[in-house]
mmCIF file of the N, C-alpha and C atoms, coordinates in Angstrom:
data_MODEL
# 
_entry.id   MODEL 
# 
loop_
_atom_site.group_PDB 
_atom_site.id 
_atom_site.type_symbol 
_atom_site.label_atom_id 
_atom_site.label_alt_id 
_atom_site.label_comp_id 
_atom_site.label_asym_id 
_atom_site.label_entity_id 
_atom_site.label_seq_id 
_atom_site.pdbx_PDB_ins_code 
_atom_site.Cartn_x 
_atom_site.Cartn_y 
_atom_site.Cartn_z 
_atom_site.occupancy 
_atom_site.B_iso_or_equiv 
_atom_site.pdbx_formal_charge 
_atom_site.auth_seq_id 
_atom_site.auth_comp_id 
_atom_site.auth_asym_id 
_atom_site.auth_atom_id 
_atom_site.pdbx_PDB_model_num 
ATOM 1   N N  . UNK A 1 1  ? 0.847   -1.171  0.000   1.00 0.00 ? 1  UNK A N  1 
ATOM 2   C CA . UNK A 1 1  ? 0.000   0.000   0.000   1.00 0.00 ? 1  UNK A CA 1 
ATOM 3   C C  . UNK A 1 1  ? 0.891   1.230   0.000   1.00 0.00 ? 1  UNK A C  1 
ATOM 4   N N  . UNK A 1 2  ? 0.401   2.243   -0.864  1.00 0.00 ? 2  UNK A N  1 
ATOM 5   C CA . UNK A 1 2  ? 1.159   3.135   -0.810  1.00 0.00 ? 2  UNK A CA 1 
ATOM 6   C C  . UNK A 1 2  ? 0.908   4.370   0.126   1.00 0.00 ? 2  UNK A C  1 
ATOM 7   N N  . UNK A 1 3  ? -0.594  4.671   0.656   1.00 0.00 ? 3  UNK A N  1 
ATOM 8   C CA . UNK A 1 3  ? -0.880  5.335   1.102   1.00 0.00 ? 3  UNK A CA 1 
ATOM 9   C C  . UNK A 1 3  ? -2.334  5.613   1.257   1.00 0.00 ? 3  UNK A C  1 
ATOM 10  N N  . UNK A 1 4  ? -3.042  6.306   2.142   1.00 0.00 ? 4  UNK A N  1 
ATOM 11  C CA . UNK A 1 4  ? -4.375  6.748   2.201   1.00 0.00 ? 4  UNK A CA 1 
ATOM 12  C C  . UNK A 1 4  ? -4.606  8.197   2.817   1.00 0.00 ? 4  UNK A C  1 
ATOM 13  N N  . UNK A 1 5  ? -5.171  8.705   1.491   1.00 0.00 ? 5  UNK A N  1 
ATOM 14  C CA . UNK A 1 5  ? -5.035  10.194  1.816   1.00 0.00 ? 5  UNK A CA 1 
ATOM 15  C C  . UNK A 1 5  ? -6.487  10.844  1.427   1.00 0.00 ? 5  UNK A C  1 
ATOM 16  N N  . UNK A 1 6  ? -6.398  12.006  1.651   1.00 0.00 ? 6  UNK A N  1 
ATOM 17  C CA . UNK A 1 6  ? -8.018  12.868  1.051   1.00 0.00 ? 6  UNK A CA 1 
ATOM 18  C C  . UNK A 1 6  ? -7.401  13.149  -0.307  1.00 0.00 ? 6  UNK A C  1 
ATOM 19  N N  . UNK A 1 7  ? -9.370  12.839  -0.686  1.00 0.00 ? 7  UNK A N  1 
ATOM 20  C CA . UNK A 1 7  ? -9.696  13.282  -1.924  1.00 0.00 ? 7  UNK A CA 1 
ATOM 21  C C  . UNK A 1 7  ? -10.244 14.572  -2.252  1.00 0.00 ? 7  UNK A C  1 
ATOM 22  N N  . UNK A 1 8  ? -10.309 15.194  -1.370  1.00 0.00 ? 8  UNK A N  1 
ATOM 23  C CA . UNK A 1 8  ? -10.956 16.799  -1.329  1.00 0.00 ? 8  UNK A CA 1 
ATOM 24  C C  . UNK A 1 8  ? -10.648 17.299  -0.143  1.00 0.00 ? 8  UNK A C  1 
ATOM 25  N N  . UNK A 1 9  ? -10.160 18.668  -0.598  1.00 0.00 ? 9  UNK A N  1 
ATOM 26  C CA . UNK A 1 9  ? -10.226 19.248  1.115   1.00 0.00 ? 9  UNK A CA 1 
ATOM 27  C C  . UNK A 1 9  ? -11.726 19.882  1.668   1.00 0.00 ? 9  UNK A C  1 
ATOM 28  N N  . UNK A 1 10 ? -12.455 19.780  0.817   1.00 0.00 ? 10 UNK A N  1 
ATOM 29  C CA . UNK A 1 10 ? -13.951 19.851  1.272   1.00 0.00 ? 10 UNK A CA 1 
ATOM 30  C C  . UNK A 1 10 ? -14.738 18.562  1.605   1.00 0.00 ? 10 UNK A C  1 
ATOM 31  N N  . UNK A 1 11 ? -14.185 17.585  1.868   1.00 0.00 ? 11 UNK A N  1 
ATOM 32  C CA . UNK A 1 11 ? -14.606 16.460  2.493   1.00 0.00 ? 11 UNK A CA 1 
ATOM 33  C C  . UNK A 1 11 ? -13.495 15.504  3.206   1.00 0.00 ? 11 UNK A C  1 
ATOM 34  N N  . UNK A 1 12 ? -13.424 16.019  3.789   1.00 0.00 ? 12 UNK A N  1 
ATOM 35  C CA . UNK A 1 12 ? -12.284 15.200  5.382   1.00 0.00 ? 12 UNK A CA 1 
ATOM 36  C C  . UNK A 1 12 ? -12.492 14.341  5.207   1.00 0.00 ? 12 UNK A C  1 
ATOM 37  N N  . UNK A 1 13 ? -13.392 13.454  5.202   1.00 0.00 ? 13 UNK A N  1 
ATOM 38  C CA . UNK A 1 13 ? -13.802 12.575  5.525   1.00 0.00 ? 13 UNK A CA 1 
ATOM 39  C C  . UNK A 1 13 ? -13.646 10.763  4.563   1.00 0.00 ? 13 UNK A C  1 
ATOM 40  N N  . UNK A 1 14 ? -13.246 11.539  3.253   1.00 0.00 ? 14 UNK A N  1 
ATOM 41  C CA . UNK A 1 14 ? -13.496 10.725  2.314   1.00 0.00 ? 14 UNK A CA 1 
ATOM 42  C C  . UNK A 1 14 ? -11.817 10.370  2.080   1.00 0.00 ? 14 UNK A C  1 
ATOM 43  N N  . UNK A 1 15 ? -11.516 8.876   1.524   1.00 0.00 ? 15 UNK A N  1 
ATOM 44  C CA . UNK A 1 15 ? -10.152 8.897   1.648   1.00 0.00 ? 15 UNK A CA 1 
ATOM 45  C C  . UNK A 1 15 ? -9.576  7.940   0.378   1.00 0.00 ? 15 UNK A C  1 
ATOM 46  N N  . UNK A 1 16 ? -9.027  7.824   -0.562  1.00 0.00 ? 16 UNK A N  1 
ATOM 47  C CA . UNK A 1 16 ? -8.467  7.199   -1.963  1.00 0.00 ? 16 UNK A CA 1 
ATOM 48  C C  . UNK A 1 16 ? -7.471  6.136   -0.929  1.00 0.00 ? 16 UNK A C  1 
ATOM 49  N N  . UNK A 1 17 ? -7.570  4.700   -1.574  1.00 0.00 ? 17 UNK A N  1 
ATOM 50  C CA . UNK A 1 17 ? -6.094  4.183   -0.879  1.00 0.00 ? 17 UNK A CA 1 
ATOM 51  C C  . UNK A 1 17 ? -5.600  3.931   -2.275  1.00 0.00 ? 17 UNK A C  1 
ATOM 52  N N  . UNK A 1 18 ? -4.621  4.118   -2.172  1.00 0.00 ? 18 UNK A N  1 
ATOM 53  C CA . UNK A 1 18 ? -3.198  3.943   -3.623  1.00 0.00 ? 18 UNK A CA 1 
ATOM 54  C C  . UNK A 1 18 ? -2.511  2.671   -3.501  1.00 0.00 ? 18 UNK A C  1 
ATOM 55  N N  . UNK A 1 19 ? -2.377  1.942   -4.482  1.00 0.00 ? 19 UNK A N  1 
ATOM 56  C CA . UNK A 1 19 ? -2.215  0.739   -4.240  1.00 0.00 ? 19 UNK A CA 1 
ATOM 57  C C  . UNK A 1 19 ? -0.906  0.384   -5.199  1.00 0.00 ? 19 UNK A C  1 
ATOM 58  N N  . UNK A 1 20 ? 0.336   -0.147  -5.404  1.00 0.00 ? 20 UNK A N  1 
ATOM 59  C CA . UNK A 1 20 ? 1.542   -0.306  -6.465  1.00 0.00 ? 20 UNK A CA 1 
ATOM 60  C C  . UNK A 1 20 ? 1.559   -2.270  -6.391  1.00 0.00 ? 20 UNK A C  1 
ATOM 61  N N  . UNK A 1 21 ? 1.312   -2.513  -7.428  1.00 0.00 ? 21 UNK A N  1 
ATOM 62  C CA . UNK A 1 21 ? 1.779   -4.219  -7.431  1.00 0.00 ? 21 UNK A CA 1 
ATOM 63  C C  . UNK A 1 21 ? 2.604   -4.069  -8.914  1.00 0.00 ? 21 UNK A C  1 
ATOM 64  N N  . UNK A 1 22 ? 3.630   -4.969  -8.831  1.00 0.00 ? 22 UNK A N  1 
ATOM 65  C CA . UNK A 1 22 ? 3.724   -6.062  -9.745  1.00 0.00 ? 22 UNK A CA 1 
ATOM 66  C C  . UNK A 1 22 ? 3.277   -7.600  -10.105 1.00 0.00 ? 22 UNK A C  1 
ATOM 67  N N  . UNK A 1 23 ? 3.170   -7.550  -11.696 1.00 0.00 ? 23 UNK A N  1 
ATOM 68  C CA . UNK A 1 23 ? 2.283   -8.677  -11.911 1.00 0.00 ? 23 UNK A CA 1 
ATOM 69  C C  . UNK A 1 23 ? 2.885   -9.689  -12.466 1.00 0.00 ? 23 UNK A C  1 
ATOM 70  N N  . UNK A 1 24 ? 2.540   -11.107 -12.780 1.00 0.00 ? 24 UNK A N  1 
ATOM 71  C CA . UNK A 1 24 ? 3.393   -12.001 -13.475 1.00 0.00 ? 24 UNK A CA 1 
ATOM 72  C C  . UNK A 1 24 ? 2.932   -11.792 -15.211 1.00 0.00 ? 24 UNK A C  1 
ATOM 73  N N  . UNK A 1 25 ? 3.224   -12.483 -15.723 1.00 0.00 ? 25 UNK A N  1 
ATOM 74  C CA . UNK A 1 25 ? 2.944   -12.549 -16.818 1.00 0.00 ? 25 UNK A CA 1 
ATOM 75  C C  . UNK A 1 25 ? 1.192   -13.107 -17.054 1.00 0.00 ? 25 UNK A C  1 
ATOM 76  N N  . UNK A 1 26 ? 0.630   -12.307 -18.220 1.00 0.00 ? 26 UNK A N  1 
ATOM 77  C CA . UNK A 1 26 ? -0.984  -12.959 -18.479 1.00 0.00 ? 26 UNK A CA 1 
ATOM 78  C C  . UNK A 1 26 ? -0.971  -14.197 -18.835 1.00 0.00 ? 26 UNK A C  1 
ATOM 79  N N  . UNK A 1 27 ? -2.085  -14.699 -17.867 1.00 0.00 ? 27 UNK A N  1 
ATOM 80  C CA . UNK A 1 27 ? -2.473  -15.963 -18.205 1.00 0.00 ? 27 UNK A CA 1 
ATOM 81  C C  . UNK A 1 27 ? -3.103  -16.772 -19.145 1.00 0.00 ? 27 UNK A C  1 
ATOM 82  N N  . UNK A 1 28 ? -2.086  -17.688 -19.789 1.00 0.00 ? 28 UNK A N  1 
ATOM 83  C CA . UNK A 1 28 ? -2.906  -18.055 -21.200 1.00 0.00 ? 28 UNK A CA 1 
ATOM 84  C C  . UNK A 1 28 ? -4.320  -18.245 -21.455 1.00 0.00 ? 28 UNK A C  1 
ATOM 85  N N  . UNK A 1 29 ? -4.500  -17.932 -22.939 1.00 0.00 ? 29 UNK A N  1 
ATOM 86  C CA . UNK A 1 29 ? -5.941  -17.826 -22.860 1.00 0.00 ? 29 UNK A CA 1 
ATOM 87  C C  . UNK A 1 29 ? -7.070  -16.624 -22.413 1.00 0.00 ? 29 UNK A C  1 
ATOM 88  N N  . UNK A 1 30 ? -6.114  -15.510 -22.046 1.00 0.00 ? 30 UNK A N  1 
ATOM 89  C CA . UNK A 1 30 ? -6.972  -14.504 -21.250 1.00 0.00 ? 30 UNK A CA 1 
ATOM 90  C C  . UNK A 1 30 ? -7.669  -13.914 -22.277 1.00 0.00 ? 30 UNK A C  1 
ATOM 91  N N  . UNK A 1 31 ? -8.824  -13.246 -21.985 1.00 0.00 ? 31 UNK A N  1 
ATOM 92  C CA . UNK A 1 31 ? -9.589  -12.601 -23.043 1.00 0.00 ? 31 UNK A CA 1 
ATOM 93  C C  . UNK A 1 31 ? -10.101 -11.616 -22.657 1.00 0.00 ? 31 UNK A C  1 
ATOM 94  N N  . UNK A 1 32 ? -9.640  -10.092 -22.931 1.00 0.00 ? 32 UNK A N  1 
ATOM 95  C CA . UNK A 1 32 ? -9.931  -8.731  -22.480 1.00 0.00 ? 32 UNK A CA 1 
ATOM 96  C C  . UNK A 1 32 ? -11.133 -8.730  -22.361 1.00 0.00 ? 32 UNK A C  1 
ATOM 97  N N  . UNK A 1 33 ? -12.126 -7.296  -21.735 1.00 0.00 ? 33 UNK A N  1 
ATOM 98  C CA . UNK A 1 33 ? -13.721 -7.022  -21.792 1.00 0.00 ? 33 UNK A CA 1 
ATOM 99  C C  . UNK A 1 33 ? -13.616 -6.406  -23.270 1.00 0.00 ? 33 UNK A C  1 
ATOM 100 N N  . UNK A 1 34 ? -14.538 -6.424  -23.569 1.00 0.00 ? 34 UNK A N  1 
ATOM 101 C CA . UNK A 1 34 ? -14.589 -5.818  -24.961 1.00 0.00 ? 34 UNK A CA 1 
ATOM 102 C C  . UNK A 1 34 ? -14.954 -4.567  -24.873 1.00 0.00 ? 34 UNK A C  1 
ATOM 103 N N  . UNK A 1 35 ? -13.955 -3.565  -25.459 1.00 0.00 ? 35 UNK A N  1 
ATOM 104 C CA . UNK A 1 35 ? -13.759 -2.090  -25.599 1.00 0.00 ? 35 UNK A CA 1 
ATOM 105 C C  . UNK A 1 35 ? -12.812 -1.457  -24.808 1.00 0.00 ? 35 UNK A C  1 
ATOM 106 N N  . UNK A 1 36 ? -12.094 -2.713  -23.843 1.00 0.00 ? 36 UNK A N  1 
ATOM 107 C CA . UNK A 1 36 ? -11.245 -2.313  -22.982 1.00 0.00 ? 36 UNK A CA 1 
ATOM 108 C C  . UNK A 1 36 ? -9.982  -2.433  -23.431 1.00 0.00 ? 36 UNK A C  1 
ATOM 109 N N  . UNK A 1 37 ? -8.971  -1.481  -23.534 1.00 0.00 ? 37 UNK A N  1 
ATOM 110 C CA . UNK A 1 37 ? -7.660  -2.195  -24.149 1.00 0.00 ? 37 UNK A CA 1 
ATOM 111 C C  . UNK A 1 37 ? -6.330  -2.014  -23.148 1.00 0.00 ? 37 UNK A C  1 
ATOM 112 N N  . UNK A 1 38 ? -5.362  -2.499  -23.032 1.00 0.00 ? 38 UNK A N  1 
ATOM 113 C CA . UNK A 1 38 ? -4.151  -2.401  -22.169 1.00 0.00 ? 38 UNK A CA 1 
ATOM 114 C C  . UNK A 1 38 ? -3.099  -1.936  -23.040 1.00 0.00 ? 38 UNK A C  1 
ATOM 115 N N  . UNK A 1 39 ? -2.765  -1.009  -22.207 1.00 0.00 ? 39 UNK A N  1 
ATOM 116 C CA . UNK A 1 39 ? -2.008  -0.255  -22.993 1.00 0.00 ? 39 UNK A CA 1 
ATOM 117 C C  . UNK A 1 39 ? -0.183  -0.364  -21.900 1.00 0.00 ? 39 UNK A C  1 
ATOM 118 N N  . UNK A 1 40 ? 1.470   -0.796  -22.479 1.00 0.00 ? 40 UNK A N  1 
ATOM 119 C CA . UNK A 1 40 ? 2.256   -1.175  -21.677 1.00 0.00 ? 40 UNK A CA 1 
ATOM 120 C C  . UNK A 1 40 ? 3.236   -0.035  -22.260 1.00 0.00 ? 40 UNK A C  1 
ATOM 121 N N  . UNK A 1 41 ? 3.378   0.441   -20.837 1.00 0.00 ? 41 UNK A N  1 
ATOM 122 C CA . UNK A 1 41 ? 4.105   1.572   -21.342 1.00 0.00 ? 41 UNK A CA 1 
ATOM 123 C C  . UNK A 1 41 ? 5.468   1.738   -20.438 1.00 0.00 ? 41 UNK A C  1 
ATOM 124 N N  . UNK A 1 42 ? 6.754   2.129   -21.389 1.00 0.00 ? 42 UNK A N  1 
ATOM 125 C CA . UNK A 1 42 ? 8.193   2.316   -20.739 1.00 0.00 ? 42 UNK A CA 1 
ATOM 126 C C  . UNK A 1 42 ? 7.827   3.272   -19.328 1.00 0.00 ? 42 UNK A C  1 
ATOM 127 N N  . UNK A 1 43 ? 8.460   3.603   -18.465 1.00 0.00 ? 43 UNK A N  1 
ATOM 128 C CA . UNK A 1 43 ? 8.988   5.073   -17.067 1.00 0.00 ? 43 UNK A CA 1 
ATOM 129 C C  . UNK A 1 43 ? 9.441   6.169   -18.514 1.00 0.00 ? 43 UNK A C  1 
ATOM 130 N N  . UNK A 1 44 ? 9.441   6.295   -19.581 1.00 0.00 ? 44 UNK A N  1 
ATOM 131 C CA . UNK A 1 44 ? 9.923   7.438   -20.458 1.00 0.00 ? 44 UNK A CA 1 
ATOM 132 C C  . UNK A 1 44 ? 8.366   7.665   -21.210 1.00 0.00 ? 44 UNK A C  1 
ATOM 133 N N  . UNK A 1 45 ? 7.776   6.183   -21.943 1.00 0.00 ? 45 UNK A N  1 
ATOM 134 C CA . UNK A 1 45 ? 6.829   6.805   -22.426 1.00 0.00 ? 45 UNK A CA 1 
ATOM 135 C C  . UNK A 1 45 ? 5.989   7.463   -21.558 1.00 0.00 ? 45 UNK A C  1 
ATOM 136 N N  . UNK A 1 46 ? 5.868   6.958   -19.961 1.00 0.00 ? 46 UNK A N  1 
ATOM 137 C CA . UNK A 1 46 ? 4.664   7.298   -19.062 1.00 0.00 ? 46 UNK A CA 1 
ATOM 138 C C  . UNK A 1 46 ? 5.077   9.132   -18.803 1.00 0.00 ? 46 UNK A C  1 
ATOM 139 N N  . UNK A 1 47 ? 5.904   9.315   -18.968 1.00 0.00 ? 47 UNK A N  1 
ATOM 140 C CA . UNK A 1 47 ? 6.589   10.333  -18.311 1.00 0.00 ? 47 UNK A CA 1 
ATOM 141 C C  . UNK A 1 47 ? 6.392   11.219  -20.005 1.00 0.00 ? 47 UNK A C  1 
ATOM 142 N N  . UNK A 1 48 ? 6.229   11.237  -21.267 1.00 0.00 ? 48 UNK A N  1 
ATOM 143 C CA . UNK A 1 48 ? 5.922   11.727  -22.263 1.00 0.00 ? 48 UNK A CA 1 
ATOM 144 C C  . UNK A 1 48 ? 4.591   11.609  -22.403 1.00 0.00 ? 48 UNK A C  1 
ATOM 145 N N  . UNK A 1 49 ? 3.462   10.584  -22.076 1.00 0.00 ? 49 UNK A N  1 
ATOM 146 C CA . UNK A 1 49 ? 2.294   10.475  -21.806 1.00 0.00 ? 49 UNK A CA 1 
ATOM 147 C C  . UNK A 1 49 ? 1.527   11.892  -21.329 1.00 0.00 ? 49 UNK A C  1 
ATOM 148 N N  . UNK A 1 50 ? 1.976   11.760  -20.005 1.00 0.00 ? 50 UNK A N  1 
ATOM 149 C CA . UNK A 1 50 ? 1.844   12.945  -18.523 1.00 0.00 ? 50 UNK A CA 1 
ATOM 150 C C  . UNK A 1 50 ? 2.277   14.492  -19.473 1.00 0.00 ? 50 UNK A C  1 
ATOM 151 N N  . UNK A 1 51 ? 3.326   14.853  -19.799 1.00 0.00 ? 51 UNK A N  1 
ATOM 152 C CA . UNK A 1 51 ? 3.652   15.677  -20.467 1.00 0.00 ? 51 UNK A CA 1 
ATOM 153 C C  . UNK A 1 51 ? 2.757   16.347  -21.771 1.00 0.00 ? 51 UNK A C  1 
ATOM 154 N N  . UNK A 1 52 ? 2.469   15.337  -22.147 1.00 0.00 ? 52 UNK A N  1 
ATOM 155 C CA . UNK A 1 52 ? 1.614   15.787  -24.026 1.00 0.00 ? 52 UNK A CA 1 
ATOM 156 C C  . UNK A 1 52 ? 0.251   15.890  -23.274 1.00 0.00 ? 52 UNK A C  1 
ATOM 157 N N  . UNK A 1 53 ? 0.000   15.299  -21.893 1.00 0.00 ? 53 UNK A N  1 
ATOM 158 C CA . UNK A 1 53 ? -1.470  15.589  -21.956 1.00 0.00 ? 53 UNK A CA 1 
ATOM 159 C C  . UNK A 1 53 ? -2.820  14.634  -21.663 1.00 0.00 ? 53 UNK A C  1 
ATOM 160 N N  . UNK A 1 54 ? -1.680  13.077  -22.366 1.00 0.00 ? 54 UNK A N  1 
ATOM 161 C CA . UNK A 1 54 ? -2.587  12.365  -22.943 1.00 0.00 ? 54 UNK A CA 1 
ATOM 162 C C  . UNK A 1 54 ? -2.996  10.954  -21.241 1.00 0.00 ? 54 UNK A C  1 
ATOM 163 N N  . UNK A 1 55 ? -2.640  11.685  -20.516 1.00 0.00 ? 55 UNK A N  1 
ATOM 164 C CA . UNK A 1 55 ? -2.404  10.697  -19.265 1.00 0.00 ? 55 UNK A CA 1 
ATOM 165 C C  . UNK A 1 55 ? -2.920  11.537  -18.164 1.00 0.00 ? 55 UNK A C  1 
ATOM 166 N N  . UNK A 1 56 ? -3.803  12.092  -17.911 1.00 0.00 ? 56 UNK A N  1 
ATOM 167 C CA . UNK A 1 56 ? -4.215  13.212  -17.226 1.00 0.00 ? 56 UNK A CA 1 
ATOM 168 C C  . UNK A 1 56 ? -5.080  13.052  -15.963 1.00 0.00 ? 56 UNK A C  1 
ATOM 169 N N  . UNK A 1 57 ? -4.849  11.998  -15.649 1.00 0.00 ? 57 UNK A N  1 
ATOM 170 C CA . UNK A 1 57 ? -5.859  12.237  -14.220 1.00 0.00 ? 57 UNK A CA 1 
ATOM 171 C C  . UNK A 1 57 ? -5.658  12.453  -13.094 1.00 0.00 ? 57 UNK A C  1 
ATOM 172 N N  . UNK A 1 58 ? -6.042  13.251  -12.014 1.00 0.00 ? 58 UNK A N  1 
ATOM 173 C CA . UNK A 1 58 ? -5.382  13.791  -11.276 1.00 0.00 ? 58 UNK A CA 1 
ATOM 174 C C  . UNK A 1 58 ? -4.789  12.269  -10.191 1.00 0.00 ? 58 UNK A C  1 
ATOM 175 N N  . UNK A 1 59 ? -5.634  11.939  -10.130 1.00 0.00 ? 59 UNK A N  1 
ATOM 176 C CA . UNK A 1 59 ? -6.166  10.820  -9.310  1.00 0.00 ? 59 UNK A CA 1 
ATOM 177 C C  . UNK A 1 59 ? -4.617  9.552   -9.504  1.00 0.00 ? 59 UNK A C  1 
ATOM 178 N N  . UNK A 1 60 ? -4.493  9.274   -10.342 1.00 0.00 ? 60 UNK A N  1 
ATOM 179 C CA . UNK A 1 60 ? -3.879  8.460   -11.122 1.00 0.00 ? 60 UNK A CA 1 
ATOM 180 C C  . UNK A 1 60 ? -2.505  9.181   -11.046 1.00 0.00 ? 60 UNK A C  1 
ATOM 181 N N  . UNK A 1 61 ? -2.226  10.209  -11.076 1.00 0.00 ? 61 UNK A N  1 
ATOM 182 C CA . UNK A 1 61 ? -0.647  10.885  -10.984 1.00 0.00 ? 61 UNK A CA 1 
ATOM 183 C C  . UNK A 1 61 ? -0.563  11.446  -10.107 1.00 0.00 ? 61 UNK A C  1 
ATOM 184 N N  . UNK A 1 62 ? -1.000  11.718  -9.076  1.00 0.00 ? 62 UNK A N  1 
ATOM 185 C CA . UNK A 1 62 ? -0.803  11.099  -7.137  1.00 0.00 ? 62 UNK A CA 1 
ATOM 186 C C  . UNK A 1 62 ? -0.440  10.144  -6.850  1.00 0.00 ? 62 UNK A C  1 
ATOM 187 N N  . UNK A 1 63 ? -0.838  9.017   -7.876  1.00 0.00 ? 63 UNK A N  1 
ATOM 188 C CA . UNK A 1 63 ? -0.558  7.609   -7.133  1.00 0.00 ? 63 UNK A CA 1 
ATOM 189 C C  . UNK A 1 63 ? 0.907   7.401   -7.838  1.00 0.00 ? 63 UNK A C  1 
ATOM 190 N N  . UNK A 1 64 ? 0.833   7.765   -9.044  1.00 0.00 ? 64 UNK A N  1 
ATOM 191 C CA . UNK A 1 64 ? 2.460   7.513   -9.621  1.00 0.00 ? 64 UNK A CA 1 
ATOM 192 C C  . UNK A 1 64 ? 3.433   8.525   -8.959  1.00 0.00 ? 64 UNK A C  1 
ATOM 193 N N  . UNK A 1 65 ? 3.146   9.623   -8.453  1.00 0.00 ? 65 UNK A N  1 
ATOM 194 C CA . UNK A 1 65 ? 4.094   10.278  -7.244  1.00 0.00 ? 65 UNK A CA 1 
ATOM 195 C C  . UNK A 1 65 ? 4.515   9.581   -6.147  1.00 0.00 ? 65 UNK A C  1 
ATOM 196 N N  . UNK A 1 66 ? 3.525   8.670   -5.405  1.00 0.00 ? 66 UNK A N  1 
ATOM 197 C CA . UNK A 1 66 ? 3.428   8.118   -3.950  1.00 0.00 ? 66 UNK A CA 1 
ATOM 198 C C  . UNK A 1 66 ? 4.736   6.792   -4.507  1.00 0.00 ? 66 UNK A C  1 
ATOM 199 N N  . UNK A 1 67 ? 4.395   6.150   -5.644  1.00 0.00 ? 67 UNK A N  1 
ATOM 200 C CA . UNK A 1 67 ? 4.653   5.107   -6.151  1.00 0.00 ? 67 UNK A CA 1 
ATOM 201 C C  . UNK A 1 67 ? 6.620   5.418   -6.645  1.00 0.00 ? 67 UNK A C  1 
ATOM 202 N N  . UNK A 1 68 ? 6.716   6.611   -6.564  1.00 0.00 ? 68 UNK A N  1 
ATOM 203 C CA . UNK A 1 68 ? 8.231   7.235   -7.372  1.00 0.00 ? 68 UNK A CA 1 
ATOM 204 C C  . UNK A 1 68 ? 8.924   7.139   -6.202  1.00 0.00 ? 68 UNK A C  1 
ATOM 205 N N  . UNK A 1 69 ? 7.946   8.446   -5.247  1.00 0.00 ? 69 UNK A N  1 
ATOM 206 C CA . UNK A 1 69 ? 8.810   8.687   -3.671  1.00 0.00 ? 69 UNK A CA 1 
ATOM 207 C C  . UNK A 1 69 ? 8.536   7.367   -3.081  1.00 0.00 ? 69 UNK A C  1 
ATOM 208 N N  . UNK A 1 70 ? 7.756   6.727   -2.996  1.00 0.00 ? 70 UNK A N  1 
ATOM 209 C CA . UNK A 1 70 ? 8.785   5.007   -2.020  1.00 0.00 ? 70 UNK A CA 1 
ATOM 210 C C  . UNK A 1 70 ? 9.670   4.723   -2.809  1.00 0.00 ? 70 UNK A C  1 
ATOM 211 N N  . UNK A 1 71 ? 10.131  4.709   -3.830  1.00 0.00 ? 71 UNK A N  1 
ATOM 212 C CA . UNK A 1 71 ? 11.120  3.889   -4.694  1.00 0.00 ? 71 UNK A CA 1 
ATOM 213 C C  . UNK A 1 71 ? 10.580  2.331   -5.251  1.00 0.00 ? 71 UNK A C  1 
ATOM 214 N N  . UNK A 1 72 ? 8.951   2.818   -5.621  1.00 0.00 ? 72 UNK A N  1 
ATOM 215 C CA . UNK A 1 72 ? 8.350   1.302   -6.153  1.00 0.00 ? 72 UNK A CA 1 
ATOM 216 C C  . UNK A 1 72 ? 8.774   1.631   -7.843  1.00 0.00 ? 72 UNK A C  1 
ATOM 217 N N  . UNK A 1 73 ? 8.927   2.823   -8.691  1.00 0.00 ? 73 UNK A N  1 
ATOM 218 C CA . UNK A 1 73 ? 8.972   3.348   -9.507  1.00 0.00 ? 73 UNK A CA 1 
ATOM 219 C C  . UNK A 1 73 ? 9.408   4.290   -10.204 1.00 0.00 ? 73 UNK A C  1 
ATOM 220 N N  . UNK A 1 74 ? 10.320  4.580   -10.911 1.00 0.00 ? 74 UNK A N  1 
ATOM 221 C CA . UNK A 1 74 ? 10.880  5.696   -11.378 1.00 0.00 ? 74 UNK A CA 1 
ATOM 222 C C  . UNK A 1 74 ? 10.974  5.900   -12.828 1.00 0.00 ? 74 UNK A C  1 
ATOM 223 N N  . UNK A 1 75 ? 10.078  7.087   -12.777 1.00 0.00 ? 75 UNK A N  1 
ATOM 224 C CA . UNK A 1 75 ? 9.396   7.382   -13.678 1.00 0.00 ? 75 UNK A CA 1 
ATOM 225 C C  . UNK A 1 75 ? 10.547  8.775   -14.309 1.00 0.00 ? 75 UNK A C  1 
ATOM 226 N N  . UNK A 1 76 ? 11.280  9.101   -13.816 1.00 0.00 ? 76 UNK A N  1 
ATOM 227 C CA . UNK A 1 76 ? 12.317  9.938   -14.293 1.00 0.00 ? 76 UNK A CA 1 
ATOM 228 C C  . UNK A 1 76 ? 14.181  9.543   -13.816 1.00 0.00 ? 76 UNK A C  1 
ATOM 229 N N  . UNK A 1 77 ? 14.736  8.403   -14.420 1.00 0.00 ? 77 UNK A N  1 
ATOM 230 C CA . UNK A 1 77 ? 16.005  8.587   -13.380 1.00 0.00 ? 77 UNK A CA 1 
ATOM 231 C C  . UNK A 1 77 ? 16.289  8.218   -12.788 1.00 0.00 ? 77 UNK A C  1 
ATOM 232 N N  . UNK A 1 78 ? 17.322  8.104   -11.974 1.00 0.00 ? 78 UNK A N  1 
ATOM 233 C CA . UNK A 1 78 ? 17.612  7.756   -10.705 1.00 0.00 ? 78 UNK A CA 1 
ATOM 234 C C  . UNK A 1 78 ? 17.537  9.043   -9.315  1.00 0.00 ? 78 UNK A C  1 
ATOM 235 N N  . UNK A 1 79 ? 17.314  8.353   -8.238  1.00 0.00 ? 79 UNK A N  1 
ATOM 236 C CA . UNK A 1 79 ? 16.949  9.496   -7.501  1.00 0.00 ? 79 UNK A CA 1 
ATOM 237 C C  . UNK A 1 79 ? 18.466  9.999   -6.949  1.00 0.00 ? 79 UNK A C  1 
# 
């Protein structure tokens, strides 16, 4: 776990938990939902992603911050 923090400072109360795993490889035979696609991306493309725009959620790049500063991920470098 990476952390549990607020999602608004107008609601104390409410709290996101951030979560970092690694996975093994997909299991044969797997078969996506349909319309859903996976998309595998380098620490350079994610980091050109974020940049152009195209990776934008706030929500989602909190968690790749939380995920950099433990050292689960580095998304620019070495620290």
């Amino acid at each position: 776990m990476l952390g549990v923090n607020k999602t608004d400072a107008g609601r104390l109360s409410n709290r996101v938990h951030s979560f970092f795993i690694e996975t093994d490889a997909r299991t044969p035979g797997f078969a996506p939902e349909r319309g859903v696609e996976t998309l595998l991306a380098s620490p350079s493309e994610l980091l050109d992603m974020i940049i152009g725009g195209h990776f934008d959620a706030q929500i989602a790049l909190g968690t790749l911050l939380l995920a950099d500063i433990q050292g689960q991920l580095r998304v620019r470098g070495s620290p």
